[in-house]
C-alpha positions in Angstrom: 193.6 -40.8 15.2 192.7 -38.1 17.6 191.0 -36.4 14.8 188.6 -39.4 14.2 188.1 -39.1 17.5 186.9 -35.7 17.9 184.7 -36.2 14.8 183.0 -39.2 16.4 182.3 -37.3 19.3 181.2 -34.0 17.1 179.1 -36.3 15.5 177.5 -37.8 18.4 176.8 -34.8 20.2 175.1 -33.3 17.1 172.9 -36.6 16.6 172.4 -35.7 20.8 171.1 -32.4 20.3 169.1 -33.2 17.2 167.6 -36.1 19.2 166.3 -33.5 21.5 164.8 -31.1 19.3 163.0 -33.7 17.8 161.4 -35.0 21.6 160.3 -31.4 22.0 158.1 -31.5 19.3 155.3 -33.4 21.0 153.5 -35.6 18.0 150.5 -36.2 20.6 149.5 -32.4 21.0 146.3 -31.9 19.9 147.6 -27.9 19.8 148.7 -26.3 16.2 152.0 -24.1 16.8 149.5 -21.3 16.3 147.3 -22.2 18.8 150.2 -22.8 21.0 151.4 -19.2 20.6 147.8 -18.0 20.9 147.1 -19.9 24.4 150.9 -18.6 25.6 150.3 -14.7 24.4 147.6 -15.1 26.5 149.1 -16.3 30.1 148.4 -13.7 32.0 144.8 -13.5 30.5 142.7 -16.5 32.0 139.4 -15.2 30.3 141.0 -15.0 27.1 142.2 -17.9 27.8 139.7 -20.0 28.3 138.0 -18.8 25.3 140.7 -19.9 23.4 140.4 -24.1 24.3 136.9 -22.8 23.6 137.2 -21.7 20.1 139.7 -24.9 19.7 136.9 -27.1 20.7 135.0 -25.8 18.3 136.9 -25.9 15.4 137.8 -29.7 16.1 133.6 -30.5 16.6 133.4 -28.3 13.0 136.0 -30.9 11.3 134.1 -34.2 13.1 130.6 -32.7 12.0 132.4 -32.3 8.4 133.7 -35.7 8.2 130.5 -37.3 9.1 128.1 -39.3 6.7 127.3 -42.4 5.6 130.0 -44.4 3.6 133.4 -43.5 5.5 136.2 -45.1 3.8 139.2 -46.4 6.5 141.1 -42.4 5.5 138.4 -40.6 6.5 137.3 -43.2 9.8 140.7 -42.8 10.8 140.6 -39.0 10.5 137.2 -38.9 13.1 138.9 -40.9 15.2 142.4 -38.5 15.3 139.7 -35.4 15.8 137.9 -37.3 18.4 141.2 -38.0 20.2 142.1 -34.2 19.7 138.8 -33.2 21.4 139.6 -34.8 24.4 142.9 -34.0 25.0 141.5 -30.5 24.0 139.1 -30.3 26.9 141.7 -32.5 29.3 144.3 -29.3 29.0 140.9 -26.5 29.3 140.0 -28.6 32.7 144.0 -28.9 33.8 143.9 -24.6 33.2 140.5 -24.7 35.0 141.7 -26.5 38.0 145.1 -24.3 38.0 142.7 -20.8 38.0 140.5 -22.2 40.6 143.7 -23.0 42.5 145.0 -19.4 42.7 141.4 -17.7 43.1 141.1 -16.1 39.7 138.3 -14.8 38.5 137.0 -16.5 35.2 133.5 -16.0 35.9 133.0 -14.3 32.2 134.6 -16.7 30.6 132.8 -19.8 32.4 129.6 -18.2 31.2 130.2 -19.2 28.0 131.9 -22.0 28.9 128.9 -23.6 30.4 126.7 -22.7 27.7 129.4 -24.1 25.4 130.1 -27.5 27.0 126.5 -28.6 27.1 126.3 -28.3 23.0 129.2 -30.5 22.5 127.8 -34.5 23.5 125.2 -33.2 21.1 127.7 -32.7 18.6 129.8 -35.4 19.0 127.0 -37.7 18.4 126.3 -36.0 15.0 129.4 -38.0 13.9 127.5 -41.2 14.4 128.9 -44.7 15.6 131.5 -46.8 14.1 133.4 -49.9 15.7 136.6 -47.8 14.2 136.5 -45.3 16.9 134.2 -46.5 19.2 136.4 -45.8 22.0 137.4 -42.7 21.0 133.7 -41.6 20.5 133.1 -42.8 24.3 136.3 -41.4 25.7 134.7 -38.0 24.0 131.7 -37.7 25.3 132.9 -38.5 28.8 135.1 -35.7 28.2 132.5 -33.5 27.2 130.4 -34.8 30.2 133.1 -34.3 33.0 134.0 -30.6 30.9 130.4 -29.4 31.2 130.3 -30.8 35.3 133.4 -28.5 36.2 132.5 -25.5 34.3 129.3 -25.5 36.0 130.3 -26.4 39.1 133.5 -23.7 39.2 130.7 -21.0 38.0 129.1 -22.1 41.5 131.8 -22.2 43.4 133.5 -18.9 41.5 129.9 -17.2 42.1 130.4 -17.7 46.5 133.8 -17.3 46.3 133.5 -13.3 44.7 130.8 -12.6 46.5 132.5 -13.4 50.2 135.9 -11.7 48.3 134.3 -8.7 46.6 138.6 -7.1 47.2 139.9 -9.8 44.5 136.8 -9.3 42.0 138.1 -9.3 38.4 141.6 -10.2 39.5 143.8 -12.7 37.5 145.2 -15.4 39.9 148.2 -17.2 38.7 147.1 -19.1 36.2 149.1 -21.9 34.1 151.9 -20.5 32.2 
């Protein structure tokens, strides 16, 4: 009997610990484990950083711009919808690391230069995917994304601009940015 019982407890704590492993997957990342290990090899790098979510955004425009055309079945409708989703999580993390830089003083201005000229291609973009009552919502919640995305970057290039200039001591320094 106590041997039942020990398996019924080795048995639950394995179901436990699987359990777990499987909620630290998170299904709702719009981040490949790739990308992942890209953005965390480059903590200490904000710049890099930042170009990073860039090159993310990019790719994830590239596959709505791909997917677009007249005739979508419900597969492919579904699969705009998923990117559109992606893109704005995507640029909901780039403004999270934004505001966490800004925070701690460092200096992105580099980075926010292309940033800004980025950010003001992408409503463009994301209306080349056209409309569709499938992912209407999604196509909205995207281009308010992209909206509030472009506002920040240029506003932080401001801000980043009188900040350096009053600072000139922490020029080029790295803050603590997001880990």
């Amino acid at each position: 009997m106590p041997r039942r019982i020990a398996c019924f407890l080795l048995l639950l704590l394995a179901a436990g610990f699987a359990c777990r492993l499987h909620a630290q997957e998170d299904p709702n990342d719009p981040l490949t484990e790739d990308e992942i290990q890209q953005i965390r090899d480059n903590k200490t790098n904000p710049n890099e950083r930042v170009k990073l979510y860039i090159k993310f955004i990019d790719e994830r425009l590239d596959a709505i711009k791909g997917l677009s055309g007249k005739g979508k079945s419900e597969t492919e409708k579904a699969e705009v919808r998923a990117k559109l989703e992606e893109f704005t999580r995507l640029c909901d993390e780039l403004q999270d690391n934004l505001d966490t830089y800004d925070s701690a003083h460092a200096d992105i201005r580099k980075a926010l230069k292309d940033l800004v000229a980025e950010t003001a291609k992408w409503p463009q973009a994301l209306n080349a995917a056209g409309t569709d009552p499938s992912f209407d919502f999604s196509h909205k919640t995207a281009l308010e994304a992209a909206r509030s995305a472009t506002d920040e970057a240029r506003q932080m290039s401001i801000s980043q601009d009188v900040y350096f200039d009053v600072h000139k001591k922490q020029r080029n320094g790295n803050g603590n940015g997001p880990s």
